[in-house]
Biopython code that builds the backbone (N, CA, C, O; Angstrom):
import numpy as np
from Bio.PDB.StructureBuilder import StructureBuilder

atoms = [
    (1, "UNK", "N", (0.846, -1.178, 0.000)),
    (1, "UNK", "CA", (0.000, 0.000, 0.000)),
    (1, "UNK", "C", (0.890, 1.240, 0.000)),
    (1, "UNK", "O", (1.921, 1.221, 0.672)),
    (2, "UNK", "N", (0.624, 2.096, -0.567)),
    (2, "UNK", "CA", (1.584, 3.511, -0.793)),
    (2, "UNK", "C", (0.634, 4.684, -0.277)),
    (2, "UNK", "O", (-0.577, 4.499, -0.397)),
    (3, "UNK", "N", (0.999, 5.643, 0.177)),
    (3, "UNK", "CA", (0.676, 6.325, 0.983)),
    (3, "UNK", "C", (1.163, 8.036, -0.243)),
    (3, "UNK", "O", (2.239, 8.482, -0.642)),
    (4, "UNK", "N", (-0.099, 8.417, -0.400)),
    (4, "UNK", "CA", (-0.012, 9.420, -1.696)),
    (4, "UNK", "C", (0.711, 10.667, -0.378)),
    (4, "UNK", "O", (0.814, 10.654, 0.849)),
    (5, "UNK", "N", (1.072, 11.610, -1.461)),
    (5, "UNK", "CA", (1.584, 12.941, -1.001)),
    (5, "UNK", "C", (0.437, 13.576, -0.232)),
    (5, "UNK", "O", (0.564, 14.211, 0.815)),
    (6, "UNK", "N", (-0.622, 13.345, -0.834)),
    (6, "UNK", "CA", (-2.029, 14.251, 0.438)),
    (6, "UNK", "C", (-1.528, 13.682, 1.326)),
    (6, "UNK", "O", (-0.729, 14.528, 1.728)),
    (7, "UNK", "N", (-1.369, 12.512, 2.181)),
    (7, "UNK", "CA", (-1.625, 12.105, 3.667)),
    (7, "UNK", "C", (-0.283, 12.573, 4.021)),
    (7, "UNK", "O", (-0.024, 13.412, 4.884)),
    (8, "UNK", "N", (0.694, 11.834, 3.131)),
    (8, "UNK", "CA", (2.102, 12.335, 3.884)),
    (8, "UNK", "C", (2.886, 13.600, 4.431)),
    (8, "UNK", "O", (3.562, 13.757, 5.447)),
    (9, "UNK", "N", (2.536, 14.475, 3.348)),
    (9, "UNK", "CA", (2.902, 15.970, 3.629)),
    (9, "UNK", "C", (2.280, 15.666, 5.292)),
    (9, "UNK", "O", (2.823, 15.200, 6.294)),
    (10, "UNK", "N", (0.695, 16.247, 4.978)),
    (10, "UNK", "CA", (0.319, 16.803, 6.595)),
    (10, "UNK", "C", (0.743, 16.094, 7.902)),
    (10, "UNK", "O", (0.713, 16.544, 9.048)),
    (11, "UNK", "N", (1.276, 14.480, 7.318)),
    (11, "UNK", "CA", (1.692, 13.634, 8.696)),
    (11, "UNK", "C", (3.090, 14.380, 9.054)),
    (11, "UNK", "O", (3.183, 14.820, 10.200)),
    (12, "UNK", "N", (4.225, 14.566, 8.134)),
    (12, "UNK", "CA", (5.452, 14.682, 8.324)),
    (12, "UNK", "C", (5.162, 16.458, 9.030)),
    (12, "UNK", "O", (5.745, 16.731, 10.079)),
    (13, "UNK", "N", (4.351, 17.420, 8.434)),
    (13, "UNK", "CA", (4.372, 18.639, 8.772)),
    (13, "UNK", "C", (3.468, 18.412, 10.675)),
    (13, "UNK", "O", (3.747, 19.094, 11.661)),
    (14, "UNK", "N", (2.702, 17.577, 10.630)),
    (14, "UNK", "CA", (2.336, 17.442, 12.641)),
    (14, "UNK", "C", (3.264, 16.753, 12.990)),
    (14, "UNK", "O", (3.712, 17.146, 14.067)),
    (15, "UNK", "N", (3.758, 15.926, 12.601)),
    (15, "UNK", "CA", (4.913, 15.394, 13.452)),
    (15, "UNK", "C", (6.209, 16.232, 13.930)),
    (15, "UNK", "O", (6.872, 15.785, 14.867)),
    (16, "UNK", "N", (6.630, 17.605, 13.215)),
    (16, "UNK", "CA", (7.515, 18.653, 13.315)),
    (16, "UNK", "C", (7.151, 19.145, 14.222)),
    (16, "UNK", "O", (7.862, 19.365, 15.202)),
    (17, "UNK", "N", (5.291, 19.607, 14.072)),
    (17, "UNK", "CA", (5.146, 20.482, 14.877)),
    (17, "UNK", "C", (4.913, 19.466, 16.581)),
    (17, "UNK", "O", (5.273, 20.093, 17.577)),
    (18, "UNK", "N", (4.537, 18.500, 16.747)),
    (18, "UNK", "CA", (4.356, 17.794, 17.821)),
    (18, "UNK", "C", (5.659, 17.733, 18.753)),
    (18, "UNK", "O", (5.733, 18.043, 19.942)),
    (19, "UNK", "N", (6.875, 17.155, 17.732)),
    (19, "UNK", "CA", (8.244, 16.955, 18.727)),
    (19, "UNK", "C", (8.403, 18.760, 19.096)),
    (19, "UNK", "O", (7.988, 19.184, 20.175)),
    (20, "UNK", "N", (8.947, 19.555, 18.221)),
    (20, "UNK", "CA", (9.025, 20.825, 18.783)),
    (20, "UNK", "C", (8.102, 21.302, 19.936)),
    (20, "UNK", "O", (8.542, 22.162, 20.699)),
    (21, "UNK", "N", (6.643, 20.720, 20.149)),
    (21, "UNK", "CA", (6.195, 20.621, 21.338)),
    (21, "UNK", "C", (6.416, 20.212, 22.239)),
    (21, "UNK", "O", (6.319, 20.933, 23.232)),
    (22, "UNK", "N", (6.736, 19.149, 22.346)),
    (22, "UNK", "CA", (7.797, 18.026, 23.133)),
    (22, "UNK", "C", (9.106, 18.614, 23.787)),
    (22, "UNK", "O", (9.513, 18.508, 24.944)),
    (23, "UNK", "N", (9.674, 19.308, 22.629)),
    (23, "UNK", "CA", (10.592, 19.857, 22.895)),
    (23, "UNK", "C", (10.527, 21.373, 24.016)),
    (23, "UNK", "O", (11.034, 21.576, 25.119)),
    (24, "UNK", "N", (10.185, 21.712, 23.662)),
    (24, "UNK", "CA", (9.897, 23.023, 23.958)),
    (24, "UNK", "C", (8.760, 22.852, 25.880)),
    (24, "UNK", "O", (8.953, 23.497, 26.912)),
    (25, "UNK", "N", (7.940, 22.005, 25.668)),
    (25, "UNK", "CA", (7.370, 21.445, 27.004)),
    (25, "UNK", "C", (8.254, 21.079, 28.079)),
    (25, "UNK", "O", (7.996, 21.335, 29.256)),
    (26, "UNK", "N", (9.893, 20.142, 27.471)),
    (26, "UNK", "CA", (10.336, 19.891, 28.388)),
    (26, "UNK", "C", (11.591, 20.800, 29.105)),
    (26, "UNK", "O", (12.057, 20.661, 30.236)),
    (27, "UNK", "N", (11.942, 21.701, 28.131)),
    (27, "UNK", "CA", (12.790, 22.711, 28.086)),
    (27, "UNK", "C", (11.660, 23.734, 29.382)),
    (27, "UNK", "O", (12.336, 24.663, 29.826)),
    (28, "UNK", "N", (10.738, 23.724, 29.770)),
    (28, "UNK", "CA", (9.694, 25.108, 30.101)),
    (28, "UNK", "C", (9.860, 24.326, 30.996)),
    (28, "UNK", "O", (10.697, 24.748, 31.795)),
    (29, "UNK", "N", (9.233, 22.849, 31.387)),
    (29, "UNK", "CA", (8.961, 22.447, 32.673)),
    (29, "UNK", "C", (10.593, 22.401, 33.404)),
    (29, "UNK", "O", (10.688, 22.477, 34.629)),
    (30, "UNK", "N", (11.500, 22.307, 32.765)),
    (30, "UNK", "CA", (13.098, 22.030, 33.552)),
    (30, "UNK", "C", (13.374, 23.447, 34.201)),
    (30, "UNK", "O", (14.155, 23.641, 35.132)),
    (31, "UNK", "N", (12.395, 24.672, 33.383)),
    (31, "UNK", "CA", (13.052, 25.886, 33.933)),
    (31, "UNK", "C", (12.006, 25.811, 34.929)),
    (31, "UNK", "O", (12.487, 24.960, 35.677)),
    (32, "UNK", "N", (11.172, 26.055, 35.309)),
    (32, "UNK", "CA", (10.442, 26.035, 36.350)),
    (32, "UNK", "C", (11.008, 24.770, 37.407)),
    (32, "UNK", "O", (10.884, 24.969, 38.616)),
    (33, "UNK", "N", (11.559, 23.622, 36.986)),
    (33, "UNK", "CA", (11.843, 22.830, 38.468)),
    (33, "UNK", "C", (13.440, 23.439, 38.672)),
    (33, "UNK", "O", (14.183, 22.875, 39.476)),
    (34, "UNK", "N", (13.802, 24.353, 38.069)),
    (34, "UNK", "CA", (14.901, 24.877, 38.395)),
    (34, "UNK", "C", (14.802, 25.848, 38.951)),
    (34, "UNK", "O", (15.720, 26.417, 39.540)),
    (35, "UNK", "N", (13.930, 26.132, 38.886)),
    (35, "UNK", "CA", (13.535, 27.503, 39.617)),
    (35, "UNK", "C", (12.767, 27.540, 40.900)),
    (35, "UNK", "O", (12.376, 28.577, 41.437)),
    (36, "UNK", "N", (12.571, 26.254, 41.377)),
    (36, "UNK", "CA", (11.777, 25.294, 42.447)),
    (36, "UNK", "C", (12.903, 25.184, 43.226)),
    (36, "UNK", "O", (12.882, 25.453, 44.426)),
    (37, "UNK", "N", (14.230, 24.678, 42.438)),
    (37, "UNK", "CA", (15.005, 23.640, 43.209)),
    (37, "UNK", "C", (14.694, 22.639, 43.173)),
    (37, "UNK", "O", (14.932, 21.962, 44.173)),
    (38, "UNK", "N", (14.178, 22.162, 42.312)),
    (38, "UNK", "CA", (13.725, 20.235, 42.186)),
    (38, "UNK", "C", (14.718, 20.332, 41.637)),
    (38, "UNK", "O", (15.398, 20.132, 42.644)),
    (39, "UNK", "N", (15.808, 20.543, 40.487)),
    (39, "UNK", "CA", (16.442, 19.683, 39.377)),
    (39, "UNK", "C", (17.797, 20.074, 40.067)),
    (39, "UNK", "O", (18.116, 21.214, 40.405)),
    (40, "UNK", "N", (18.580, 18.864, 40.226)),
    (40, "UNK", "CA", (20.065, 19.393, 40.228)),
    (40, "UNK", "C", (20.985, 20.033, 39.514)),
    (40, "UNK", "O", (21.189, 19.759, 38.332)),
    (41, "UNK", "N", (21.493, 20.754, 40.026)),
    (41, "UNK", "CA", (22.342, 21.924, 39.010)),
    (41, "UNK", "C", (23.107, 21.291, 37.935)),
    (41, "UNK", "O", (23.995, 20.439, 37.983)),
    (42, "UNK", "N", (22.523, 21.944, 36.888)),
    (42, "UNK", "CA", (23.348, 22.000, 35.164)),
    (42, "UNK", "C", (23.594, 22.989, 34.681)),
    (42, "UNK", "O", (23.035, 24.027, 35.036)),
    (43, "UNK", "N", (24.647, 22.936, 33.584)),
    (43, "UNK", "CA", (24.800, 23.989, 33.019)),
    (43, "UNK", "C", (24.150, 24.384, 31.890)),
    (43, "UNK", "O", (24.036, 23.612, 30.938)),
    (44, "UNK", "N", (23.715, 25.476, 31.875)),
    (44, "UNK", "CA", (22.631, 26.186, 31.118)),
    (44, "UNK", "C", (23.215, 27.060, 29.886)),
    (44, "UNK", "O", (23.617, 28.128, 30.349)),
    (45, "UNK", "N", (23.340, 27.019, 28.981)),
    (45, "UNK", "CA", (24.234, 28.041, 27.649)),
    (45, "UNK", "C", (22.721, 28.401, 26.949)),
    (45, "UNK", "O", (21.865, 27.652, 26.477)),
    (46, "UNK", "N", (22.775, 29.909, 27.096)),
    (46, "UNK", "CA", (21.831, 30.935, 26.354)),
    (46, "UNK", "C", (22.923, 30.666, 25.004)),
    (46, "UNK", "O", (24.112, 30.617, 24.686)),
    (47, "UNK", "N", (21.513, 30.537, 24.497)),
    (47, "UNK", "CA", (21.681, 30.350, 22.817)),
    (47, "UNK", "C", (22.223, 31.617, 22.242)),
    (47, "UNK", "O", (23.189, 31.760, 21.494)),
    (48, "UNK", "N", (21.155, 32.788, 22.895)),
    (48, "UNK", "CA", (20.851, 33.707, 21.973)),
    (48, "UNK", "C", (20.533, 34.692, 22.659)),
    (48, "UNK", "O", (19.698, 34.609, 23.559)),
    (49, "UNK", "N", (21.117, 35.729, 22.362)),
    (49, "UNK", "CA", (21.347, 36.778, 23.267)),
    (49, "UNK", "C", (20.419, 38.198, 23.309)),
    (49, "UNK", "O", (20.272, 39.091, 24.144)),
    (50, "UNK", "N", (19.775, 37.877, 21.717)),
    (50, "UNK", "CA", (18.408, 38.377, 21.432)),
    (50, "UNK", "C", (17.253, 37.889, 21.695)),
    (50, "UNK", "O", (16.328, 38.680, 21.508)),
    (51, "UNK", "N", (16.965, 36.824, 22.077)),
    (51, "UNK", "CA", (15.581, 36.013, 22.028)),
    (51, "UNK", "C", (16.032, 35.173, 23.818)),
    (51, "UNK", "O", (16.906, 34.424, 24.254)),
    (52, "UNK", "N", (14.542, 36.049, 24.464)),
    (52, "UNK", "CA", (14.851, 35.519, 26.101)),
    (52, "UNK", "C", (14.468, 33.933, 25.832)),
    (52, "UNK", "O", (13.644, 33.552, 25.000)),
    (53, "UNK", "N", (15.000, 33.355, 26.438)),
    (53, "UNK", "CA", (14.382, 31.801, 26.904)),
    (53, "UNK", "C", (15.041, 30.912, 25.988)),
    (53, "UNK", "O", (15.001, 29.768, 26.441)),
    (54, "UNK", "N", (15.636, 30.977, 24.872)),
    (54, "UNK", "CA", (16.199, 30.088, 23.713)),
    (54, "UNK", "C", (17.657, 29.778, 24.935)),
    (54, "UNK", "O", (18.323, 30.673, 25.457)),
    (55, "UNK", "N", (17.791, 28.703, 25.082)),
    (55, "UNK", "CA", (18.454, 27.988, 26.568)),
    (55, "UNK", "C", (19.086, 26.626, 25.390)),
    (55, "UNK", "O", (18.742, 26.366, 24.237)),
    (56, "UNK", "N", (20.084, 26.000, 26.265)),
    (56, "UNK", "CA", (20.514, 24.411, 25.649)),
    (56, "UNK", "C", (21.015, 24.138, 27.028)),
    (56, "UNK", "O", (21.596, 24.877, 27.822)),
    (57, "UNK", "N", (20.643, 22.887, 27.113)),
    (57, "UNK", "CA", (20.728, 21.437, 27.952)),
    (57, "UNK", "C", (21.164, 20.272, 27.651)),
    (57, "UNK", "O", (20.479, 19.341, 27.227)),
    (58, "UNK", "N", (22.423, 20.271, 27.875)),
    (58, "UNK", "CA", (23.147, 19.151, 27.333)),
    (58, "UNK", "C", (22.309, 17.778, 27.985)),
    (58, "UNK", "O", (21.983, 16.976, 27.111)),
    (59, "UNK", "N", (22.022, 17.501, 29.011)),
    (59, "UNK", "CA", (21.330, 16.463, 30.380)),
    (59, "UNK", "C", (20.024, 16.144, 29.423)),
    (59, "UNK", "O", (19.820, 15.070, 28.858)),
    (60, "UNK", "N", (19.018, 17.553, 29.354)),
    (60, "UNK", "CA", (17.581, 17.434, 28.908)),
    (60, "UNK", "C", (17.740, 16.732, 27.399)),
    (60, "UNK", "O", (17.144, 15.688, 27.133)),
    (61, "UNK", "N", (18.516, 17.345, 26.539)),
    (61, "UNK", "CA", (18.804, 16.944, 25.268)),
    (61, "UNK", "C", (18.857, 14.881, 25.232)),
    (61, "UNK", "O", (18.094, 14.057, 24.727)),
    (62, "UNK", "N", (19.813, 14.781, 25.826)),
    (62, "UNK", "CA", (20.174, 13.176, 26.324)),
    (62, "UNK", "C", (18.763, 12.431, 26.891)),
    (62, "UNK", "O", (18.224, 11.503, 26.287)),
    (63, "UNK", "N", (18.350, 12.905, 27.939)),
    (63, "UNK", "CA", (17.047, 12.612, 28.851)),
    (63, "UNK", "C", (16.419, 12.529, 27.528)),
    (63, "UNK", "O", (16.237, 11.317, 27.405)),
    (64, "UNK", "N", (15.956, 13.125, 26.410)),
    (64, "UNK", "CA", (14.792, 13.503, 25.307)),
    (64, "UNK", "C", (15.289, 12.184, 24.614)),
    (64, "UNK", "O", (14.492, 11.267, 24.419)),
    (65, "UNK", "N", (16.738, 12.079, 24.207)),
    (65, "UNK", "CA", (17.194, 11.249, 23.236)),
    (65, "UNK", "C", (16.767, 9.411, 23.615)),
    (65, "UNK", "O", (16.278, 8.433, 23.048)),
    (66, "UNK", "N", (17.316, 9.792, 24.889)),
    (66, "UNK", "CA", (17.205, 8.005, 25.485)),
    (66, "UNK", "C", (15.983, 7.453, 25.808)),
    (66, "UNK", "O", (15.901, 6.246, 26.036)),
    (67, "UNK", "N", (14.383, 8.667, 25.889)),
    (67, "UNK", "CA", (13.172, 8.280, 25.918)),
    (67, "UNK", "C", (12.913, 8.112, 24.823)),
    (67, "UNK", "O", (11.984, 7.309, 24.734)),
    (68, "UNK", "N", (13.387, 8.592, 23.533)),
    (68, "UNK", "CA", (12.359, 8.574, 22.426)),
    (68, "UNK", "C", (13.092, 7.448, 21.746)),
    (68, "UNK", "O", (12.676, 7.210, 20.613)),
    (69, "UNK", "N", (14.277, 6.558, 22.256)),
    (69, "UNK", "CA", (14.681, 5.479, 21.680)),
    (69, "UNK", "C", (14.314, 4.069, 22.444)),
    (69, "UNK", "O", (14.444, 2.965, 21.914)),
    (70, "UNK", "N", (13.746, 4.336, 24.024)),
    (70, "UNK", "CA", (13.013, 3.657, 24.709)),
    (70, "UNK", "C", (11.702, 3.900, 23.938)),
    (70, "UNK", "O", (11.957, 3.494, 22.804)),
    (71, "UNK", "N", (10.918, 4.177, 23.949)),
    (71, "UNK", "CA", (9.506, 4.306, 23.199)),
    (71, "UNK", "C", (9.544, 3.798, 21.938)),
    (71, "UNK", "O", (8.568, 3.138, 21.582)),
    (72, "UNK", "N", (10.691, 3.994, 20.977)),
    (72, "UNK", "CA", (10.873, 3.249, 19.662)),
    (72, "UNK", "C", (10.824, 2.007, 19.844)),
    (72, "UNK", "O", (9.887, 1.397, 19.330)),
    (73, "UNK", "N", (11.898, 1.232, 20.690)),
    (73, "UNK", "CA", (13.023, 0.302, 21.010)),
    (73, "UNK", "C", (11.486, -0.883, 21.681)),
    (73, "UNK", "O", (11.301, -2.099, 21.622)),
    (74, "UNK", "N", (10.579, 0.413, 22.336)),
    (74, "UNK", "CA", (9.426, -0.702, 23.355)),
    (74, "UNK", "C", (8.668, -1.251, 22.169)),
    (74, "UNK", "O", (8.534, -2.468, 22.042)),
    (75, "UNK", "N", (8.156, -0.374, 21.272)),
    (75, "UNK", "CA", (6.893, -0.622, 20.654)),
    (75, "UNK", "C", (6.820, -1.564, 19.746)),
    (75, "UNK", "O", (5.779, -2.177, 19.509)),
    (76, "UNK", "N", (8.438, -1.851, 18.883)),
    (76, "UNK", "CA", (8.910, -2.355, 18.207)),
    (76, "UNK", "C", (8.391, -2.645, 16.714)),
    (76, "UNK", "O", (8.952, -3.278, 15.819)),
    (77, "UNK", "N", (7.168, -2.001, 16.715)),
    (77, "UNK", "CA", (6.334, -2.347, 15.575)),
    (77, "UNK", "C", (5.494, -0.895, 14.836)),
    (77, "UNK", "O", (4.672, -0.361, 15.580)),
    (78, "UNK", "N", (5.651, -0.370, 13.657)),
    (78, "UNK", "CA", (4.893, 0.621, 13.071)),
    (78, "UNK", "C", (3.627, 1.050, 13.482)),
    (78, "UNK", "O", (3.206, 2.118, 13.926)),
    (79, "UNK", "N", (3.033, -0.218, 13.187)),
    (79, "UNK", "CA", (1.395, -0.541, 13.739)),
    (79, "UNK", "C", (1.582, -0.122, 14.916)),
    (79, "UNK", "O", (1.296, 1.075, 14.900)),
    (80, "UNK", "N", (2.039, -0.564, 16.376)),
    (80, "UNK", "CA", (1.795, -0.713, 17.262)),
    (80, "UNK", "C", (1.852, 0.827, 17.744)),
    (80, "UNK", "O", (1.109, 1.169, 18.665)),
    (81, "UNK", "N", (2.737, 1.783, 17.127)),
    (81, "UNK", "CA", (2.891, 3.182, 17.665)),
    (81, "UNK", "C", (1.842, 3.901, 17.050)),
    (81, "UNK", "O", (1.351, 4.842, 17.673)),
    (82, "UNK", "N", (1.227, 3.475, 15.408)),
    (82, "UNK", "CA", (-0.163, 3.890, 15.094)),
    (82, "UNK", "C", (-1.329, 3.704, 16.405)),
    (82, "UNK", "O", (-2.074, 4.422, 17.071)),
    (83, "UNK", "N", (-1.090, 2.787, 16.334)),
    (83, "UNK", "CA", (-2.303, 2.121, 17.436)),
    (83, "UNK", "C", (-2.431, 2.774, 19.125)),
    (83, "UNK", "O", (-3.386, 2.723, 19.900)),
    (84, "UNK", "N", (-1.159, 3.339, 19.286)),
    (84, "UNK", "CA", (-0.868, 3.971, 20.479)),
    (84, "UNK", "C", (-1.468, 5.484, 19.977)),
    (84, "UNK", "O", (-2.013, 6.236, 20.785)),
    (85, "UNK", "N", (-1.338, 5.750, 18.885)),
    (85, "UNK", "CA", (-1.621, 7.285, 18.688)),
    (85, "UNK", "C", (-3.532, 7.078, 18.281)),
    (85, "UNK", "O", (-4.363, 7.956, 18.046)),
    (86, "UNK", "N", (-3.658, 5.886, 18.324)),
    (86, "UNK", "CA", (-5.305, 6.086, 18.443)),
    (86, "UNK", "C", (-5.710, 5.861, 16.227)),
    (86, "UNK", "O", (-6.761, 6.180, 15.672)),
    (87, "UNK", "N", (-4.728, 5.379, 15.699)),
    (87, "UNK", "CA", (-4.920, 5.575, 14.203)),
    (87, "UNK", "C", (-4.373, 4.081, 14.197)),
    (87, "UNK", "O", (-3.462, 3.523, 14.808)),
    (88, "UNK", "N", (-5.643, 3.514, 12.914)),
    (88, "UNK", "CA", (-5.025, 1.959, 12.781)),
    (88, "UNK", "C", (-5.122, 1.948, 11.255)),
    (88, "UNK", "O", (-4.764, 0.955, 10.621)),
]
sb = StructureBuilder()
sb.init_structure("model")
sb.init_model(0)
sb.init_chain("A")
sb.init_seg("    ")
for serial, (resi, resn, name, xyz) in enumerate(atoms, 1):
    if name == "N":
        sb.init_residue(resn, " ", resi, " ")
    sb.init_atom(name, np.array(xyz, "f"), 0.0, 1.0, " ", f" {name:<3s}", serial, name[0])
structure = sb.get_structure()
């Protein structure tokens, strides 16, 4: 079965926008438990010296990397991560 350019475009264009959510969710919640004192001290490098909040996390980056290869690594199957997202 082949999967025409209508479906694919809009899958590949939510899937950009979903991880950058992902991304960006876990980057917001680390500054707030840092700002709690929940998270143990890391080092923090401002990206960008024009734009407040653009931050890098070497720890969070890794933490992101080794879940989303646990979640691959679990599901082991195409279907099965369709099926998790509620699409069969």
């Amino acid at each position: 079965m082949v999967i025409g350019d209508s479906v694919l475009t809009p899958a590949i264009s939510a899937a950009i926008v979903g991880s950058q959510a992902v991304i960006t969710a876990s980057f917001s919640i680390f500054k707030q438990c840092h700002a709690l004192g929940c998270f143990p001290r890391v080092k923090v490098a401002h990206t960008s010296k024009h734009i407040h909040g653009q931050i890098y996390i070497l720890e969070i980056n890794w933490i992101l990397i080794i879940l989303t290869l646990a979640i691959t690594i679990g599901f082991r199957d195409i279907t099965m991560i369709g099926n998790a997202y509620g699409k069969s």
